[in-house]
ZATOR-243751 format. One line per 10 residues: number of its first residue (from 1); their letters; for each residue x, y, z of N, C-alpha, C, O. Coordinates in steps of 0.02 Angstrom, whole numbers. Example, Ala and Ser with C-alpha at 12.3 -4.5 7.8 and 13.67 -1.06 7.14 Angstrom:
% ZATOR-243751
1 = as = 660/-284/390/615/-225/390/660/-165/390/712/-166/423; 642/-112/354/684/-53/357/645/2/394/670/57/402 .
% end
This chain:
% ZATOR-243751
1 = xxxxxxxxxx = -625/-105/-61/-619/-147/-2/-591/-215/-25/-630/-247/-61; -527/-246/-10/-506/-303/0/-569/-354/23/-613/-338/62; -563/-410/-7/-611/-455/-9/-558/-526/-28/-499/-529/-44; -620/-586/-16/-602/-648/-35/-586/-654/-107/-588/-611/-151; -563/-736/-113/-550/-753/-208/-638/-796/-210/-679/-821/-172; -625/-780/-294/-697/-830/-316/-660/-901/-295/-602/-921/-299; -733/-935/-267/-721/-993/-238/-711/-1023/-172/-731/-1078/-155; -661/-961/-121/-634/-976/-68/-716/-998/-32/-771/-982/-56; -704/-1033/25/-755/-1052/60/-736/-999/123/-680/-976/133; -787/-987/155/-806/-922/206/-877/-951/262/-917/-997/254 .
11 = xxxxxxxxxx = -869/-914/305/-935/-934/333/-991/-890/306/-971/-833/293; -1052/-900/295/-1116/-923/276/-1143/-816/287/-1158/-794/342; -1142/-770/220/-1152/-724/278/-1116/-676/289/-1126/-617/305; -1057/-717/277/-987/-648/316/-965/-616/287/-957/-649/236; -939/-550/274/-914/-511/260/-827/-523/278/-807/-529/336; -789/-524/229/-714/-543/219/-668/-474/220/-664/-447/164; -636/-443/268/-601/-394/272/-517/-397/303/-497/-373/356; -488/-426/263/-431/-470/283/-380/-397/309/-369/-344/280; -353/-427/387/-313/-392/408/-231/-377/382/-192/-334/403; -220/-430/329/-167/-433/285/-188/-437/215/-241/-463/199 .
21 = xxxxxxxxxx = -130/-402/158/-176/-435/106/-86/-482/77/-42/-509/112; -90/-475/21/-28/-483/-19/15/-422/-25/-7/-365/-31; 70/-439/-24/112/-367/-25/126/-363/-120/137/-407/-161; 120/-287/-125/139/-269/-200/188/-232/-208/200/-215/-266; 232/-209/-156/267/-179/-180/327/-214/-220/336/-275/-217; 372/-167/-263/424/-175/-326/503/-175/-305/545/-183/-349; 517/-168/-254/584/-144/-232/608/-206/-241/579/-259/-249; 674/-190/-238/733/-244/-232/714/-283/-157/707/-344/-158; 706/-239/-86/700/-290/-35/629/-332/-26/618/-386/3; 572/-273/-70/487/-344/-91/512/-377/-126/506/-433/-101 .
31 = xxxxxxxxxx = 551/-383/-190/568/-457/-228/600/-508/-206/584/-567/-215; 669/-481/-161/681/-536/-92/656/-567/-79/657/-628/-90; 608/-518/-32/561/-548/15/513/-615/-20/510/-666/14; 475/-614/-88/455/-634/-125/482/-692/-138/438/-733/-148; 540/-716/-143/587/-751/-168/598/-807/-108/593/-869/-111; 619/-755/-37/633/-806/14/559/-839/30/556/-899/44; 495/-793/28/456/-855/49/430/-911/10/407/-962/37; 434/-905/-47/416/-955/-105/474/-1002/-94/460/-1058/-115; 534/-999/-68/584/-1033/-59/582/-1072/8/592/-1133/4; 568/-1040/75/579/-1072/134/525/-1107/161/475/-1081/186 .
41 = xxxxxxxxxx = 537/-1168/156/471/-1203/203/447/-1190/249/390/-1213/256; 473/-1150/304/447/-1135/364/388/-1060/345/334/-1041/367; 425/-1042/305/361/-984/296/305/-1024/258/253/-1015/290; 295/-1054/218/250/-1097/220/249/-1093/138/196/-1113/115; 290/-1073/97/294/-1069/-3/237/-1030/14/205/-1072/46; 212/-993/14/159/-936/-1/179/-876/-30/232/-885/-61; 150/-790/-35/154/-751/-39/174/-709/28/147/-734/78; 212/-654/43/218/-628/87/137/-576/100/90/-575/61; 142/-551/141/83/-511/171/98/-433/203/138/-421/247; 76/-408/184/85/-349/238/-7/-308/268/-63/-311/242 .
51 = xxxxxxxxxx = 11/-286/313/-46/-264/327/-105/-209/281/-94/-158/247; -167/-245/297/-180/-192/255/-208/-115/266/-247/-96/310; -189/-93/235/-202/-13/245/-247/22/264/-240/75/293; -324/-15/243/-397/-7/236/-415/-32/309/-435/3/355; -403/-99/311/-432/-123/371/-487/-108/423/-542/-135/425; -460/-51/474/-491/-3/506/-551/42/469/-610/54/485; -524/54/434/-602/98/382/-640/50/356/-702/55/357; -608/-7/326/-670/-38/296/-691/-79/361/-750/-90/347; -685/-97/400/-723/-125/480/-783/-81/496/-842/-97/502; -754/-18/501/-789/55/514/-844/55/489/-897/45/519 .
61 = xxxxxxxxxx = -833/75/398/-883/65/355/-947/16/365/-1007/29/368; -905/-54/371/-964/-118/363/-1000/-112/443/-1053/-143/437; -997/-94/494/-1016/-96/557/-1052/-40/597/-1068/-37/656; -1061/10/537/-1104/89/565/-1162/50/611/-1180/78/663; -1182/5/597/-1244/-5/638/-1233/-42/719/-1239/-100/739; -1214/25/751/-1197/9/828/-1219/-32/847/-1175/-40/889; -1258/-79/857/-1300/-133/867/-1276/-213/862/-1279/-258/904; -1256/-213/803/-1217/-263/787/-1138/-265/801/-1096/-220/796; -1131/-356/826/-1059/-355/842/-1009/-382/792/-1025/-420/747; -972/-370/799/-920/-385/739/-863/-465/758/-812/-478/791 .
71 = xxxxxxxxxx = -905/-498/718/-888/-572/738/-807/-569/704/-803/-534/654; -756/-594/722/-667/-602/696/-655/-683/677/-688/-727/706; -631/-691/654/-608/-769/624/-550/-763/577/-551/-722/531; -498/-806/586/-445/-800/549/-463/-881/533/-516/-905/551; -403/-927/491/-424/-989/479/-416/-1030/525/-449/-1081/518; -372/-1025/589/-338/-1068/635/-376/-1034/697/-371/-1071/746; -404/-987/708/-415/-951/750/-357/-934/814/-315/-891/798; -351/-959/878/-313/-927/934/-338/-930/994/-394/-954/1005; -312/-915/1026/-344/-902/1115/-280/-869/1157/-219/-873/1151; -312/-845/1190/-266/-805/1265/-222/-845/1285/-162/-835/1282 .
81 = xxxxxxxxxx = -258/-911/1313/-211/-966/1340/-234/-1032/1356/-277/-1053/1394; -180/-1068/1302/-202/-1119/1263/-135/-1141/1251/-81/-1113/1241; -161/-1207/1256/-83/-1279/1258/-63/-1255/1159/-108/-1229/1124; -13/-1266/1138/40/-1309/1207/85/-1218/1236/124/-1223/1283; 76/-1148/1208/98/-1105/1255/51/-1080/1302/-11/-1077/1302; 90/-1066/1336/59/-1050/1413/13/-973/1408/-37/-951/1437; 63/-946/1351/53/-859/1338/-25/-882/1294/-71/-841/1299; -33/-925/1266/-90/-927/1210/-55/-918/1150/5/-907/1147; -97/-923/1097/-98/-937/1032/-107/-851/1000/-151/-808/1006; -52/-855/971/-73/-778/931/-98/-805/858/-85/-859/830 .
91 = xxxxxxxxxx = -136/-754/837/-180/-768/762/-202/-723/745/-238/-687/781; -188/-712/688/-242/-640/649/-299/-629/668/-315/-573/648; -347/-658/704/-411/-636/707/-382/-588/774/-394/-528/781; -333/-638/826/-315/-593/890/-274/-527/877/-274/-479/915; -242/-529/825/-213/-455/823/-269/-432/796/-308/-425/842; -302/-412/733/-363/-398/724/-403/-370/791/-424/-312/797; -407/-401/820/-477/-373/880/-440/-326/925/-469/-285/962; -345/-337/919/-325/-279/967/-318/-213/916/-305/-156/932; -327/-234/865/-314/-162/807/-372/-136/828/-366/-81/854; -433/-160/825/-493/-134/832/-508/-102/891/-539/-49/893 .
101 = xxxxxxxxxx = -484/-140/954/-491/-99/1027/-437/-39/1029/-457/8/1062; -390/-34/1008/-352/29/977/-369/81/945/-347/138/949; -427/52/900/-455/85/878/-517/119/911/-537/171/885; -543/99/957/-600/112/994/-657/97/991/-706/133/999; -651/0/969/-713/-22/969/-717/-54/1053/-672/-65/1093; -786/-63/1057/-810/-95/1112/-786/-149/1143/-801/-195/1105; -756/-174/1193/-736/-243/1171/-801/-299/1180/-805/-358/1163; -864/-240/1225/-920/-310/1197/-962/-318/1132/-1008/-357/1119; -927/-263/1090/-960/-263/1025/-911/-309/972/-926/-316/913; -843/-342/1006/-798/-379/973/-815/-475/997/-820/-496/1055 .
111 = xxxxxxxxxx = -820/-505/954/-840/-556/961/-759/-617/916/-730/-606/863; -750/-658/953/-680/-697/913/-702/-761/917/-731/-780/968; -690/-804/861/-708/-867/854/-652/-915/874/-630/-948/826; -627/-926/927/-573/-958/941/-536/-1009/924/-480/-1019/947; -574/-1055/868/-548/-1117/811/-561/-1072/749/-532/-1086/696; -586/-1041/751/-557/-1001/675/-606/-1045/635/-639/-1094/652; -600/-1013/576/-641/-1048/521/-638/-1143/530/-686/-1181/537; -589/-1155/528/-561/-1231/527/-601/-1276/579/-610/-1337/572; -629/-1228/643/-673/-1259/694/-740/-1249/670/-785/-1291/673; -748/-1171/637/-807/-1155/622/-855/-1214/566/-914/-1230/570 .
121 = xxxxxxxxxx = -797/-1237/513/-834/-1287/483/-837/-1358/498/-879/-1395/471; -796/-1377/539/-781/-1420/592/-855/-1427/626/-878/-1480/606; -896/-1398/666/-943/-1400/700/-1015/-1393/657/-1072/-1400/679; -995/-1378/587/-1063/-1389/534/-1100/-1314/530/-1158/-1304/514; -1065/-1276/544/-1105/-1209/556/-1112/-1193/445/-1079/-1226/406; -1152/-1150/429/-1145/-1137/380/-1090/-1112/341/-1059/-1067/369; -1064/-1133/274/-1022/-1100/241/-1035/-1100/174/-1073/-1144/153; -1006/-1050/125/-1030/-1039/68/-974/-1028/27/-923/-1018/60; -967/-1026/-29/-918/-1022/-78/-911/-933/-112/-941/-918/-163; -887/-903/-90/-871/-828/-133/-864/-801/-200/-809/-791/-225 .
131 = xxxx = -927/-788/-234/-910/-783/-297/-929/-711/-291/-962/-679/-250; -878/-691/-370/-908/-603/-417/-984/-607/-395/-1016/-660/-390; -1009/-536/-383/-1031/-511/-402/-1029/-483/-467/-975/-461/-486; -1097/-479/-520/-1069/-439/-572/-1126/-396/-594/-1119/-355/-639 .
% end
């Protein structure tokens, strides 16, 4: 299961199942790709991403217990509709929760944090630092 880095800060608790991870593949058009985003400012000098594969199973996995809802948070979070577009804010946590209703979760068993982590620690809620297990 894809998980956080040692260190990253997370909320207090949570379980980290990133709907993207880093892309690995070797080809001539991943090294491109690789190349243009470390190059173009608008993508932001990062790593490219692709979705990850697991996602859906490991959600699955961590959530057998029907009972519990499955809280979403990306770092920026999102909303339906929200300034300054009219359409709303798209964000990984929001594709996330439509992968999941695709998938055939509940949508009252789906819960979205709409400032995203960035609000979440913003408002003082708990957060913790991610280290190994060993």
């Amino acid at each position: 299961m894809a998980s956080m880095l040692p260190g990253q800060l997370h909320a207090a608790g949570s379980i980290n199942i990133p709907l993207y991870i880093p892309s690995e593949g070797t080809s001539t058009y991943d090294n491109l790709r690789r190349l243009a985003y470390r190059m173009l400012p608008a993508l932001g000098g990062t790593e490219p991403t692709e979705l990850n594969p697991d996602f859906l199973a490991d959600v699955m996995q961590v959530s057998e217990d029907e009972q519990l809802p499955v809280m979403l948070m990306c770092e920026r979070g999102g909303s339906f509709a929200s300034l300054p577009m009219p359409g709303g804010v798209e964000s990984r946590s929001l594709v996330a929760i439509f992968a999941l209703l695709e998938a055939g979760f509940h949508p009252e068993k789906l819960l979205h944090v709409q400032g995203g982590f960035l609000q979440w620690e913003k408002q003082g809620f708990d957060c913790e630092y991610y280290e190994f297990e060993e």
